[in-house]
C-alpha positions in Angstrom: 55.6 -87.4 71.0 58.6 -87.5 68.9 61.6 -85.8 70.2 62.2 -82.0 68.4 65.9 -80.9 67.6 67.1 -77.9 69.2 67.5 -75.0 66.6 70.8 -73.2 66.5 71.8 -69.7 64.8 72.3 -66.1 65.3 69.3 -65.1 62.9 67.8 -61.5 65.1 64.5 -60.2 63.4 63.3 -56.9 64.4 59.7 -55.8 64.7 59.7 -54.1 61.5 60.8 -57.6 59.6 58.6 -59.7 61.3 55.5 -57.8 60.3 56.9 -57.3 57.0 57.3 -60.9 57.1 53.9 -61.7 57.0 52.8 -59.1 54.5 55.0 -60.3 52.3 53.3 -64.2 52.5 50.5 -62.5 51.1 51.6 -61.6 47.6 52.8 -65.5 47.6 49.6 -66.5 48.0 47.5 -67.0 44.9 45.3 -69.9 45.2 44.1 -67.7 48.2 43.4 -65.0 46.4 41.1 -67.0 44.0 39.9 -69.2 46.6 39.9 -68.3 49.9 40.2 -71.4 51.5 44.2 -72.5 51.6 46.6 -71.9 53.9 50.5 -70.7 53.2 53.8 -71.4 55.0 56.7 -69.5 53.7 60.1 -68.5 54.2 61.6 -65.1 55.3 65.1 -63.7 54.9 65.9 -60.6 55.7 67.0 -58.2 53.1 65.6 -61.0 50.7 61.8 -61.5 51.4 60.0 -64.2 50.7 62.8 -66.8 49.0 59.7 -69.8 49.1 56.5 -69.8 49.7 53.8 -73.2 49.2 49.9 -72.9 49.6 47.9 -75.9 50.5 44.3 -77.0 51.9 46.2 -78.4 54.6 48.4 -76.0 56.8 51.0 -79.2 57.5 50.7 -80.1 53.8 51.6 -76.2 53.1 54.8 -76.7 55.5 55.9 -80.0 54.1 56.1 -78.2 50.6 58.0 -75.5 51.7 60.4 -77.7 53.5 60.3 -79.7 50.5 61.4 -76.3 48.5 63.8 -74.6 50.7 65.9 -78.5 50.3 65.6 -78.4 46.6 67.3 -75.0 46.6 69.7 -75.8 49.3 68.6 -72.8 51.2 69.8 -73.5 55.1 66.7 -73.3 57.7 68.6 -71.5 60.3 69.2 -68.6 57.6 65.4 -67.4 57.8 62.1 -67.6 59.3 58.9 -69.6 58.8 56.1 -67.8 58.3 52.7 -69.6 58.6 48.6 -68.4 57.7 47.4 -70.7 60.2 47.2 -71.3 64.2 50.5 -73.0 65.3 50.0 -76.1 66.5 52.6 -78.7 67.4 53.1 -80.6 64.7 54.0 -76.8 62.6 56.6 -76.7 65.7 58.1 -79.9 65.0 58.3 -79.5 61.3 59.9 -76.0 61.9 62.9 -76.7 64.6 63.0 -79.8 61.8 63.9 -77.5 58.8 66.5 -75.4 61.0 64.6 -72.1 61.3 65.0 -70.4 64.4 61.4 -68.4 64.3 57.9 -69.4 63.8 55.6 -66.6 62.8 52.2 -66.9 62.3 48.9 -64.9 62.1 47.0 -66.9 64.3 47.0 -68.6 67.9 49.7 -71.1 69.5 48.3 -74.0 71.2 49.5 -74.7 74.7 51.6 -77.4 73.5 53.5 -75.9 70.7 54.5 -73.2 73.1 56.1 -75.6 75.4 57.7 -77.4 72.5 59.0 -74.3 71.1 60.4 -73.4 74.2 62.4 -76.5 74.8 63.2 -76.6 70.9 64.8 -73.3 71.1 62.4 -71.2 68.9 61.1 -68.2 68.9 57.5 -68.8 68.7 55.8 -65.2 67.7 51.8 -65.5 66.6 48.9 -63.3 66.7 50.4 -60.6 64.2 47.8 -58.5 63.1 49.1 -54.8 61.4 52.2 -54.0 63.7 51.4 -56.1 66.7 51.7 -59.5 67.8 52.8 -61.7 70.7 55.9 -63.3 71.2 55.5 -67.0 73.3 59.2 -68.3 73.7 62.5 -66.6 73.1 62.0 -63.1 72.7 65.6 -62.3 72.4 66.1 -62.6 69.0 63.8 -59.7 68.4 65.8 -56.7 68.1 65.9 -53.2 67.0 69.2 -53.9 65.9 68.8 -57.2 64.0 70.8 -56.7 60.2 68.5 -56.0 57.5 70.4 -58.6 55.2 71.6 -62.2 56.3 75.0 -63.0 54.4 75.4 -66.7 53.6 
């Protein structure tokens, strides 16, 4: 398995944002709408939204656009969160601590693995969000009532 970098950065979400996060994928999400049948990896700032968001058949195809986006803008990883439609696997994990971003949120389950690789990566690893709830796997401490609503580059 290919090494992971560590991710780095002060970014604090707090519950509110994170499920706000997720809601907010869905109005990105167009060939879903029509289809049914793609997934969507985006990426959250707080106070901003949704800055990218990429839709694919493929959830790793949907994450290699984003990342793909988020470099064409020049938009720093570690100033947001990726936000995923899919189960988080490993790979999603990799990808993630790749583009800088401290948090992977996503609406379905982790596997074992990407747990332990978003642990050792440094990532806050939060899945399962459904309404207002959801589970955080690794790093809990960066959700915080009192994370800022806006991120200042």
């Amino acid at each position: 398995m290919r090494s992971v970098p560590r991710t780095h950065g002060t970014l604090e979400l707090s519950p509110k944002q994170i499920t706000d996060a997720v809601r907010a994928l869905s109005e990105h999400q167009a060939l879903h709408k029509k289809t049914g049948a793609v997934h969507a990896a985006g990426f959250f700032q707080p106070g901003r939204g949704i800055l990218a968001a990429r839709e694919d058949v493929g959830r790793h195809n949907a994450l290699d656009k984003l990342a793909g986006a988020l470099a064409a803008q020049g938009v720093a990883g570690s100033s947001g969160a990726v936000v995923v439609t899919s189960r988080v696997s490993v790979e999603l994990v990799q990808k993630t601590a790749a583009i800088g971003a401290p948090f992977i949120i996503a609406v379905s389950a982790p596997t074992a693995l990407a747990i332990r690789t978003a642990e050792d990566a440094g990532l806050t690893l939060i899945a399962l969000v459904r309404g207002d709830e959801y589970d955080v796997f690794t790093h809990p401490e960066r959700v915080t009532d009192d994370a800022p609503e806006l991120v200042r580059a």
